[in-house]
VOGU-3710 file (C-alpha; in Angstrom, 3 decimals, decimal comma):
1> xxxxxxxxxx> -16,964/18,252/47,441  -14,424/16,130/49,338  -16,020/13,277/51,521  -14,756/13,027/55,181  -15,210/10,081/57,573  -14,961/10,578/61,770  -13,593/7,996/63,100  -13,809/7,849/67,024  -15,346/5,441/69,644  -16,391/8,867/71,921
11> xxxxxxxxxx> -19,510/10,317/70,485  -18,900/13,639/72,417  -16,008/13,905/70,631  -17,701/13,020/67,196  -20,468/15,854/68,039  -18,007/18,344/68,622  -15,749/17,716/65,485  -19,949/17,492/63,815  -20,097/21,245/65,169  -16,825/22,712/65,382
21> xxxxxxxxxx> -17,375/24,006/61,518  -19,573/24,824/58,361  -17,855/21,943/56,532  -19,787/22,628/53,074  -18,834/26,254/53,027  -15,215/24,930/53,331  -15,849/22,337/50,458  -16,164/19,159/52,367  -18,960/16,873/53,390  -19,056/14,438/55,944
31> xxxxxxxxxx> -20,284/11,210/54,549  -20,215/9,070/58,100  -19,028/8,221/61,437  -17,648/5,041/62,430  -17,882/4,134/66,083  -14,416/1,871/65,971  -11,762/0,253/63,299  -13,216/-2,516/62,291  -16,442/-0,610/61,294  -14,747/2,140/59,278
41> xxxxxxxxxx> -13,365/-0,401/57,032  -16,827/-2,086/56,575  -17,659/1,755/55,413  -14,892/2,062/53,194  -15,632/-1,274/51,312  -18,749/0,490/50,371  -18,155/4,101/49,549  -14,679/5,631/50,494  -13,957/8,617/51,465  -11,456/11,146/50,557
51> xxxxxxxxxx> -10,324/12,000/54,195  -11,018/9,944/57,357  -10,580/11,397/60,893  -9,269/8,668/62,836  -8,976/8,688/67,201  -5,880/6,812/67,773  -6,897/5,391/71,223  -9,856/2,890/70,316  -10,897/-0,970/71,361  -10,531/-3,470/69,436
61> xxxxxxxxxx> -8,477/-2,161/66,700  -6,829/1,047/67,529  -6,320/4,122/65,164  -2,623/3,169/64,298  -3,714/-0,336/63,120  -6,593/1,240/61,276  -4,424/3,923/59,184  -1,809/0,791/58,625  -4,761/-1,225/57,401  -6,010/1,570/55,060
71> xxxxxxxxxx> -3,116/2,524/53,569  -2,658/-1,560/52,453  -6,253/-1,407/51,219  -7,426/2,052/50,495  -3,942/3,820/49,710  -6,072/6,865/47,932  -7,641/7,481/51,759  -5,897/10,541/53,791  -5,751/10,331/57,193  -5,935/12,857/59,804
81> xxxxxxxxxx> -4,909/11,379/63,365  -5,971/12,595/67,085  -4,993/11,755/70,600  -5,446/12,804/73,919  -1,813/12,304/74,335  1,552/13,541/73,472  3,022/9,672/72,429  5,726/9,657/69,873  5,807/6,366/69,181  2,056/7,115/68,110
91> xxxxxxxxxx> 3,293/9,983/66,186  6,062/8,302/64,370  3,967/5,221/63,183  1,601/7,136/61,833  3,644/9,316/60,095  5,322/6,606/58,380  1,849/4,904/57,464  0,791/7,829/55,472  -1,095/9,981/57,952  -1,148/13,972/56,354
101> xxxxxxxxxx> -0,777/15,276/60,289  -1,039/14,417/64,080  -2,725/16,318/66,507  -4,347/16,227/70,188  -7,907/17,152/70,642  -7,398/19,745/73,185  -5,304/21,457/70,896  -8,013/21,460/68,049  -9,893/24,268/66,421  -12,064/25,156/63,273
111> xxxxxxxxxx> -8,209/26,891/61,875  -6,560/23,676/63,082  -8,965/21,654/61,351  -9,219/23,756/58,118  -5,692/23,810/57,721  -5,149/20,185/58,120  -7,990/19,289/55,599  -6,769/21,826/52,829  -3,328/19,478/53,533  -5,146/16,702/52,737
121> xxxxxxxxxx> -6,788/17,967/50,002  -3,630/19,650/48,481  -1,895/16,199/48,770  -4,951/14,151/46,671  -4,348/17,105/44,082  -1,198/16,454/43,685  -1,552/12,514/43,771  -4,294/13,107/40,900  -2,444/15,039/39,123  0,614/12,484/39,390
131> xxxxxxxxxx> -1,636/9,491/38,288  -3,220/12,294/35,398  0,313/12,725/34,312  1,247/8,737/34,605  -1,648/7,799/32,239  -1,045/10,546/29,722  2,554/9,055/29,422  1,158/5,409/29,244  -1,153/6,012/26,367  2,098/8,048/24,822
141> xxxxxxxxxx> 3,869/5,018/25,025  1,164/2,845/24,173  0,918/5,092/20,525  4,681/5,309/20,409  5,566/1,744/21,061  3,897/0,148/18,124  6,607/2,418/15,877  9,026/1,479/17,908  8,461/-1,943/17,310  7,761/-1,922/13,627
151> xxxxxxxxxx> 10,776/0,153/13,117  13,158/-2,376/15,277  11,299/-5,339/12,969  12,304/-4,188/9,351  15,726/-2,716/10,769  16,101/-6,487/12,264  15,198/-8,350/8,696  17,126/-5,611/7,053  20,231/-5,726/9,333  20,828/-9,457/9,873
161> xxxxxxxxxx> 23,619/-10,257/12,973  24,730/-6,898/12,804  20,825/-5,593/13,828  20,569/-8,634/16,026  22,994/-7,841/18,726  20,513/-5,413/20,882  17,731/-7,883/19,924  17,448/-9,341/22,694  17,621/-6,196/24,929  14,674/-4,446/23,101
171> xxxxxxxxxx> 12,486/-7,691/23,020  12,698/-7,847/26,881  12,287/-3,790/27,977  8,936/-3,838/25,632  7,962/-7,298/26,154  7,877/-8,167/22,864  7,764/-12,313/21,287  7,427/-13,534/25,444  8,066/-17,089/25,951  9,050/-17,807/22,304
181> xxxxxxxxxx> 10,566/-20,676/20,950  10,994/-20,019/17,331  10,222/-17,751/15,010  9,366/-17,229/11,581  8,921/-14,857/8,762  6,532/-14,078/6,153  6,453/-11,735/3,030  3,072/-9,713/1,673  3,045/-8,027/-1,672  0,410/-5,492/-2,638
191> xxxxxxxxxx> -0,614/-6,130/-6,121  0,322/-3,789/-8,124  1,202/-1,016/-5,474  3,385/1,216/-7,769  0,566/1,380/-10,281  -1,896/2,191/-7,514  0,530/5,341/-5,580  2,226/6,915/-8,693  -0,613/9,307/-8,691  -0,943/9,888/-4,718
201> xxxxxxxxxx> 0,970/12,399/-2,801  3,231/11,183/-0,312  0,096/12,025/2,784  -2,034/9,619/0,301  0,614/6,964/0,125  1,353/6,625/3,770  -2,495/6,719/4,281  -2,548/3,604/2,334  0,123/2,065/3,824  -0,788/2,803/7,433
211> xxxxxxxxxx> -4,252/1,269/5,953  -2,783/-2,330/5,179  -0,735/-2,177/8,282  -3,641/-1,640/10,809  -5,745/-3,971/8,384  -3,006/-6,836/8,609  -2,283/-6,335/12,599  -5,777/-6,370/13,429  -6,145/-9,661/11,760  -2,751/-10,969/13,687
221> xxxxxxxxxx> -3,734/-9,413/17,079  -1,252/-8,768/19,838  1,636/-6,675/18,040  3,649/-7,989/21,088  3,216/-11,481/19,729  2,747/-11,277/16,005  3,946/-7,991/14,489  3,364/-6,584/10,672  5,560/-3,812/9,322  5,793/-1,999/5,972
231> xxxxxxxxxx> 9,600/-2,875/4,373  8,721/-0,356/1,017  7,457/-0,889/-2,540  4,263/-2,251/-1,432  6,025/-5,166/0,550  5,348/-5,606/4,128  6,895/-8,196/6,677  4,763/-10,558/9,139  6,525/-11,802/12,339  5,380/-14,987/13,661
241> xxxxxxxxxx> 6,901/-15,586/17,345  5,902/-19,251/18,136  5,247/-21,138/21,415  4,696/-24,291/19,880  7,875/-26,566/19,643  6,793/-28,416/16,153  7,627/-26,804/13,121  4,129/-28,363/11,168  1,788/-26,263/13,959  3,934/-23,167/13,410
251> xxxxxxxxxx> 3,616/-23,463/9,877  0,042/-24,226/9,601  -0,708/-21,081/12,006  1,453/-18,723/9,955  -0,462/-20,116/6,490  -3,943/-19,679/8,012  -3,321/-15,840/9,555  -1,632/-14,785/6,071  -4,777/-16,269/4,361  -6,934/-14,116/7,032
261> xxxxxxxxxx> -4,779/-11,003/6,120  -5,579/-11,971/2,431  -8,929/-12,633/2,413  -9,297/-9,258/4,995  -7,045/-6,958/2,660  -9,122/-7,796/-0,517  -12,800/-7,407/1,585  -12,208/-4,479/2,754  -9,562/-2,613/0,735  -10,470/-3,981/-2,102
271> xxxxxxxxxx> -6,598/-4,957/-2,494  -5,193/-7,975/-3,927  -1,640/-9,184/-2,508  0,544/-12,250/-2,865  2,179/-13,818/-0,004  5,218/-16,384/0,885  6,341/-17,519/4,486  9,646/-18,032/4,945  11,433/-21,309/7,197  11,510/-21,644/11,086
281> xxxxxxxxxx> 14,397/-20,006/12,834  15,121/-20,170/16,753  16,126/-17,112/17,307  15,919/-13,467/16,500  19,197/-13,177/14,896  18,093/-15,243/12,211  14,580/-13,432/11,441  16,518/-11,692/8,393  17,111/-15,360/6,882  13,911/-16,044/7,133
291> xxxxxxxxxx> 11,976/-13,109/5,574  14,606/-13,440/2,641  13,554/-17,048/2,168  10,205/-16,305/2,349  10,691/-12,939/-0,530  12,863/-15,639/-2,577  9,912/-17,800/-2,899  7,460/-15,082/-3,870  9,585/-13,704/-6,764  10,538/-17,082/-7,916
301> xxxxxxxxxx> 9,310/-16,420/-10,999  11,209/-13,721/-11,722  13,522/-15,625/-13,913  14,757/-15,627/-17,016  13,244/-17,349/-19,750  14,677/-18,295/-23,583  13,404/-15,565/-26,260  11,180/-17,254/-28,559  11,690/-17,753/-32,285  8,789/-15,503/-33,224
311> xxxxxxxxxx> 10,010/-12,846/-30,597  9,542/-9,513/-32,837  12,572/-8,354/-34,424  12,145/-4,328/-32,612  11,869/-6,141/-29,223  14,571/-8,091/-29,674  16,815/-5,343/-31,186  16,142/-3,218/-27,669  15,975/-6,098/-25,271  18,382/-4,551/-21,825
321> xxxxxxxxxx> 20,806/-7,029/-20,457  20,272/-9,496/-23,751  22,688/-12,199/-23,471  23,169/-16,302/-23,868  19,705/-16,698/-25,599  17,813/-14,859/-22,483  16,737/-11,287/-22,350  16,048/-9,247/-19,099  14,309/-5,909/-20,079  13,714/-3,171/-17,642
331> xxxxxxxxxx> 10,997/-0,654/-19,593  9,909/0,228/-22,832  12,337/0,456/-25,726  12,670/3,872/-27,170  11,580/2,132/-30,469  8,239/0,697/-28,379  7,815/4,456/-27,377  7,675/5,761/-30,711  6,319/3,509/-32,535  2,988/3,720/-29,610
341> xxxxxxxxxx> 2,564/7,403/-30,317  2,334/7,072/-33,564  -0,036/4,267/-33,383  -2,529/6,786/-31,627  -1,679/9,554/-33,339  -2,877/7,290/-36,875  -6,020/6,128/-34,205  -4,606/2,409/-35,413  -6,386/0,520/-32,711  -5,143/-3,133/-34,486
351> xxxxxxxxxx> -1,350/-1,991/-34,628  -1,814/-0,679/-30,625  -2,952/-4,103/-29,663  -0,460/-5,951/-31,250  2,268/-3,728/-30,040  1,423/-4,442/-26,125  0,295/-7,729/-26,510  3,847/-8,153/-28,199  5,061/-6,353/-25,058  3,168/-8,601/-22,893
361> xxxxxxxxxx> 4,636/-11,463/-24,452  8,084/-10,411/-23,501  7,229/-9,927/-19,432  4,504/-12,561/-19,049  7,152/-14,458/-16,960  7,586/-12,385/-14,426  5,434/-12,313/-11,494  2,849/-9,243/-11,623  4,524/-7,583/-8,760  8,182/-7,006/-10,606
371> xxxxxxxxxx> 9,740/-3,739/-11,054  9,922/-4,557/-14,840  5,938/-5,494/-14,933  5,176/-2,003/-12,783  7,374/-0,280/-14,741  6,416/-1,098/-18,143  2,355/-0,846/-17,063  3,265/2,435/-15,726  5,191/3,677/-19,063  2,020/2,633/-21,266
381> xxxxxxxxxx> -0,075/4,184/-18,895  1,373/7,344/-19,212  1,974/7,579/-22,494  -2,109/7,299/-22,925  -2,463/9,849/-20,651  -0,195/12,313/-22,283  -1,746/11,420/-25,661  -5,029/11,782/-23,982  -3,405/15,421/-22,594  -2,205/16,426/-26,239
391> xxxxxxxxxx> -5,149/15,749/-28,165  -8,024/15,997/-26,362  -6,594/19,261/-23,769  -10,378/21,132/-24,272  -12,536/18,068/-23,150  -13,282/17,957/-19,634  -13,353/14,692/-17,356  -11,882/13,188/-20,566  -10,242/10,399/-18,497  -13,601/9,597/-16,344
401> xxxxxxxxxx> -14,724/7,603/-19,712  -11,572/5,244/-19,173  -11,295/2,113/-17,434  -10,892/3,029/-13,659  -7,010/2,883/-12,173  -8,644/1,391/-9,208  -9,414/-1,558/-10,896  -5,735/-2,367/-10,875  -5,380/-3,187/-7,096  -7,712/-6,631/-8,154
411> xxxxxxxxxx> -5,611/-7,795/-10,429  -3,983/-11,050/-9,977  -2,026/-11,457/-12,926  0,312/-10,177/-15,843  -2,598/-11,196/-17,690  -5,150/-9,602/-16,061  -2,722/-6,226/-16,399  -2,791/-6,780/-20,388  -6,979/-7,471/-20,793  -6,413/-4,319/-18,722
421> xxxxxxxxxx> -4,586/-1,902/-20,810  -5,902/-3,511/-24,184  -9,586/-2,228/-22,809  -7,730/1,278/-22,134  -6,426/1,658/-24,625  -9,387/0,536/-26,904  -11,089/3,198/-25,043  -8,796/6,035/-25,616  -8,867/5,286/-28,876  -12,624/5,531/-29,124
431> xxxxxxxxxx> -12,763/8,811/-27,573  -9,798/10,715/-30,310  -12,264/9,149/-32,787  -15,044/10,821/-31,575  -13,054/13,589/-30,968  -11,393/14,281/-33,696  -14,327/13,703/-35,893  -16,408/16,006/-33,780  -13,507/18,767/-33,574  -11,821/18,790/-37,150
441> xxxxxxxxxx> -9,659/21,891/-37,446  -7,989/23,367/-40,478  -4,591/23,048/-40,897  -3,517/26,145/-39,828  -5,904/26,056/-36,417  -4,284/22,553/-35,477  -1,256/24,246/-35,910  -1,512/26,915/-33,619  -2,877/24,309/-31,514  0,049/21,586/-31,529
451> xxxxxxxxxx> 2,525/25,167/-30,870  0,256/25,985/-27,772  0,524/22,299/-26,164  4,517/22,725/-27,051  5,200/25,935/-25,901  2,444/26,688/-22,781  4,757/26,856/-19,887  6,756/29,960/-21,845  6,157/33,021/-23,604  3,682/32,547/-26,216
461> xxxxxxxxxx> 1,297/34,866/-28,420  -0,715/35,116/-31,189  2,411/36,958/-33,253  4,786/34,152/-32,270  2,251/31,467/-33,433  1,188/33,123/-36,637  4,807/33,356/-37,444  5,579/29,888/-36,774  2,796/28,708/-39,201  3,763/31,328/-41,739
471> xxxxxxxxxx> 0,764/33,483/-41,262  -0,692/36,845/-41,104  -1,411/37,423/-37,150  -5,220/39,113/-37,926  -6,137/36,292/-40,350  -4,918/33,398/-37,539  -6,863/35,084/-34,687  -10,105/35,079/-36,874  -9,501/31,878/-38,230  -8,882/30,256/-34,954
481> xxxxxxxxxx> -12,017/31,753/-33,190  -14,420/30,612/-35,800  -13,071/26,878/-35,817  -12,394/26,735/-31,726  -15,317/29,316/-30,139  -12,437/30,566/-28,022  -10,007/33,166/-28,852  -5,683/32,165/-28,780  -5,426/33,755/-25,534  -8,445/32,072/-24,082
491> xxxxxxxxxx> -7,643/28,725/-26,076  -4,088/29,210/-24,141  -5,183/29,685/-20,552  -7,380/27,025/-20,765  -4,294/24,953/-22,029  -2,415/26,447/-18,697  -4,858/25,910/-15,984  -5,393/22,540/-16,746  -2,342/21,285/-16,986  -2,053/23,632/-13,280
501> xxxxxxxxxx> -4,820/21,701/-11,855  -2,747/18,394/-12,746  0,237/20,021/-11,156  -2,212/20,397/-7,572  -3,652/16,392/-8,224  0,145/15,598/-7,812  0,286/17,296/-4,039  4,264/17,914/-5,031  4,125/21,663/-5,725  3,190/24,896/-4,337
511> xxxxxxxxxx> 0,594/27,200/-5,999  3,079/29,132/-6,708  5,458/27,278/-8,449  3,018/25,806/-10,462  1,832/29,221/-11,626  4,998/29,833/-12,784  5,886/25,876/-14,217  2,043/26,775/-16,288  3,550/30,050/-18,357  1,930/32,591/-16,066
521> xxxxxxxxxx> 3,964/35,718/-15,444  2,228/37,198/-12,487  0,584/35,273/-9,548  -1,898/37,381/-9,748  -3,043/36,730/-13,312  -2,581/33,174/-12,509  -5,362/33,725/-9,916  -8,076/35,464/-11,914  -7,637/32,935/-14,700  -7,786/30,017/-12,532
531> xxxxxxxxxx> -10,736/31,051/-10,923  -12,659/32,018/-14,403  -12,047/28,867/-16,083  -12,781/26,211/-13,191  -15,544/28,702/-10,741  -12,775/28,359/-7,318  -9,472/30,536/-6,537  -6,295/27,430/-6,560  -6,470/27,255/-3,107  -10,620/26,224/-3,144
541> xxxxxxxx> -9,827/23,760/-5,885  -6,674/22,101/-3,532  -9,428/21,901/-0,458  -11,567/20,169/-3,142  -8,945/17,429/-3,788  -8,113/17,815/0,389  -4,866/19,218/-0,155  -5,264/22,607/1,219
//
């Protein structure tokens, strides 16, 4: 129901407009009548109308000054104007102060007056819908413009002079760093992020990342004045854009927000992150200088250090890069790798401790954040799992009795990484005991086992096995059932859908590629197996890990 407010000092006239219409059959309602200009305006101070009906000969202040006043004060306000005379100049200056139409009174009618309300109304409509639009493409900008920003920040550190020379142009059309004087630059590393991700899919990654972002802007506040981007690896950038002229305040704000972002990242992601703020620059050209003296100081001690004298001869023989009395090494040594598996594989819990500490010993230099320290974690980690994979394929949840991965994101320290894997590792260990002691198989049966795990993603069978071992097929099958409970071909789909269901954790493959990377022929076999071993078709066990 649109409001309408009369507007005339003759209250014959105001009676007759009253009467000349049903005005809430026609969707309108009038809300007042105001005997001159001054006391409309009192009106509209307290409720305004949609529509006013304004007389343009009036005392005091007459109709033209009144629709010039309201459309300064009340621009939403459409005016209708009447006369008792035919003046132009009337006509004109209303026209061009907003009025929706002009008309005498002895001219007037219920059609007259219908038509020139639905103008009215037709023109709010369309205002609303203008303003409608006009908000719906500020809040767009409003999500837009943070990306915008973040992605002009790490080009800018990234792109040094080169990045710089539209700098100033972006700063100013999104009113970013206002009134700066200097700037400055600061570095956060997310301890250890590659050990954290190298199981997520790339949706769980960026969740994480968009995580620390928000986290770390939320403790900065206005992205216009202090911005924090993700550069990659787990490293993000903070932008400090300073107002104060000595260098001592700017520093001592930048060290207390990226002790806030800290203290907030390890609270409530339960994240632990090292940090480094680079110098004070005065301009935006130099921002890149700055975040790269700020990253120098947090890997500065990533350096080279003499081998010892009691460095083991295997690591030495396989150091990468060894030259002048230093080594650099990049991963595990194919000698480390071997030498590991067959640790496990003898359960020799003593020679697997000795062999990472030793490994430890060679890295404990670098900072915990270091390719080579992710790397190497990473290899050892994965070379449990697969032993975990090869020996143990039957056991479910196997893993769940490990030391939890997200432990590793509150570590602070190559150390902390080693009391880390030596407790895994201890662990695993303890469970191919059990497991082996629980599950002893014949030689044969272990066997046909070890050819399974080998030979799951192609074409295997009981004939193929039993020849492999040297054995008649009959005697295997019966053999294998009594020592396993399952028969080959259930012992081998079991073998299948788990390592399938490892394929899904990793988000990087289709259903059906993976029933196809598993040893499955058909799809549809793939499917009835899948759903007999674990209770759910593929797709209901993706929606379980929310992945579908």
């Amino acid at each position: 129901m649109f409001q309408v407010l009369l507007v005339d000092d003759e209250p014959l006239v105001r009676h007759n407009l009253w009467t000349l219409l049903d005005w809430n059959e026609h969707g309108f309602q009038l809300c007042g009548q105001a005997h001159n200009g001054f006391m409309a305006l009192e009106m509209m101070e307290q409720s305004p109308p949609h529509i006013a009906i304004i007389d343009v000969n009036m005392p005091g202040m007459n109709g033209v000054e009144l629709n010039r006043a309201i459309k300064e004060r009340f621009p939403a306000i459409k005016t209708i104007m009447l006369s008792s005379f035919d003046d132009y100049d009337y006509v004109r200056e209303s026209l061009k102060n907003g009025s929706i139409d002009y008309v005498l009174k002895h001219r007037l009618d219920g059609a007259t007056l219908i038509a020139m309300l639905n103008k009215a109304v037709l023109a709010l409509r369309q205002e609303d819908r203008l303003f409608k639009e006009r908000i719906a493409r500020q809040a767009l900008e409003e999500r837009i413009n943070p990306v915008l920003i973040r992605d002009y920040v790490v080009h800018l550190i990234r792109g040094g002079m080169e990045a710089s020379l539209e700098s100033e142009t972006f700063s100013q059309r999104n009113n970013l760093y206002p009134q700066t004087f200097s700037y400055t630059a600061a570095a956060v590393q997310i301890i250890p992020f590659r050990l954290l991700t190298e199981s997520y899919s790339d949706v769980q990654t960026n969740r994480l990342v968009q995580q620390v972002v928000d986290m770390m802007q939320q403790s900065l506040g206005d992205i216009h004045e202090r911005t924090a981007a993700y550069v990659e690896d787990g490293r993000f950038v903070v932008v400090f854009a300073n107002k104060e002229r000595s260098e001592f305040a700017v520093m001592s704000e930048a060290d207390g927000r990226i002790r806030k972002i800290q203290h907030a990242l390890e609270l409530f992601l339960n994240l632990r992150c090292v940090t480094a703020i680079g110098h004070v620059c005065t301009s935006l050209s130099q921002l890149g200088s700055s975040y790269s003296s700020a990253e120098r100081e947090l890997d500065a001690s990533s350096v080279k250090v003499p081998l010892a004298e009691n460095t083991p001869p295997r690591i030495m023989d396989h150091a990468v890069g060894f030259a002048g009395g230093y080594k650099e090494r990049v991963s595990l040594t194919i000698e480390e790798h071997k030498q590991l598996l067959l640790s496990i594989e003898r359960l020799d819990t003593q020679d697997v401790q000795a062999l990472i500490s030793s490994i430890f010993a060679s890295i404990s230099h670098q900072p915990i954040h270091s390719h080579t320290v992710q790397i190497i974690v990473s290899e050892l980690m994965q070379t449990g799992d697969k032993a975990l994979k090869t020996w143990m394929p039957s056991i479910e949840a196997a893993g769940d009795r490990l030391p939890a991965r997200t432990e590793l994101g509150r570590m602070g320290s190559v150390g902390e990484l080693e009391q880390w894997l030596l407790s895994f590792y201890a662990d695993l260990l303890g469970l191919l005991k059990q497991h082996r002691v629980s599950g002893a198989y014949s030689r044969h049966v272990t066997q046909a086992i070890h050819f399974i795990l080998e030979r799951y993603p192609g074409y295997v069978t009981l004939e193929l096995a039993a020849g492999a071992i040297g054995l008649n097929s009959s005697y295997l099958s019966r053999i294998f059932k009594e020592e396993t409970q399952r028969t080959f071909s259930e012992y081998l789909n079991r073998v299948r859908i788990d390592a399938g269901c490892k394929l899904m954790e990793s988000g990087r493959y289709t259903i059906k590629e993976i029933s196809n990377q598993v040893g499955f022929t058909t799809h549809n076999y793939f499917f009835k197996v899948f759903k007999e071993i674990t209770g759910m078709t593929p797709q209901e066990y993706l929606n379980s890990l929310g992945k579908g």
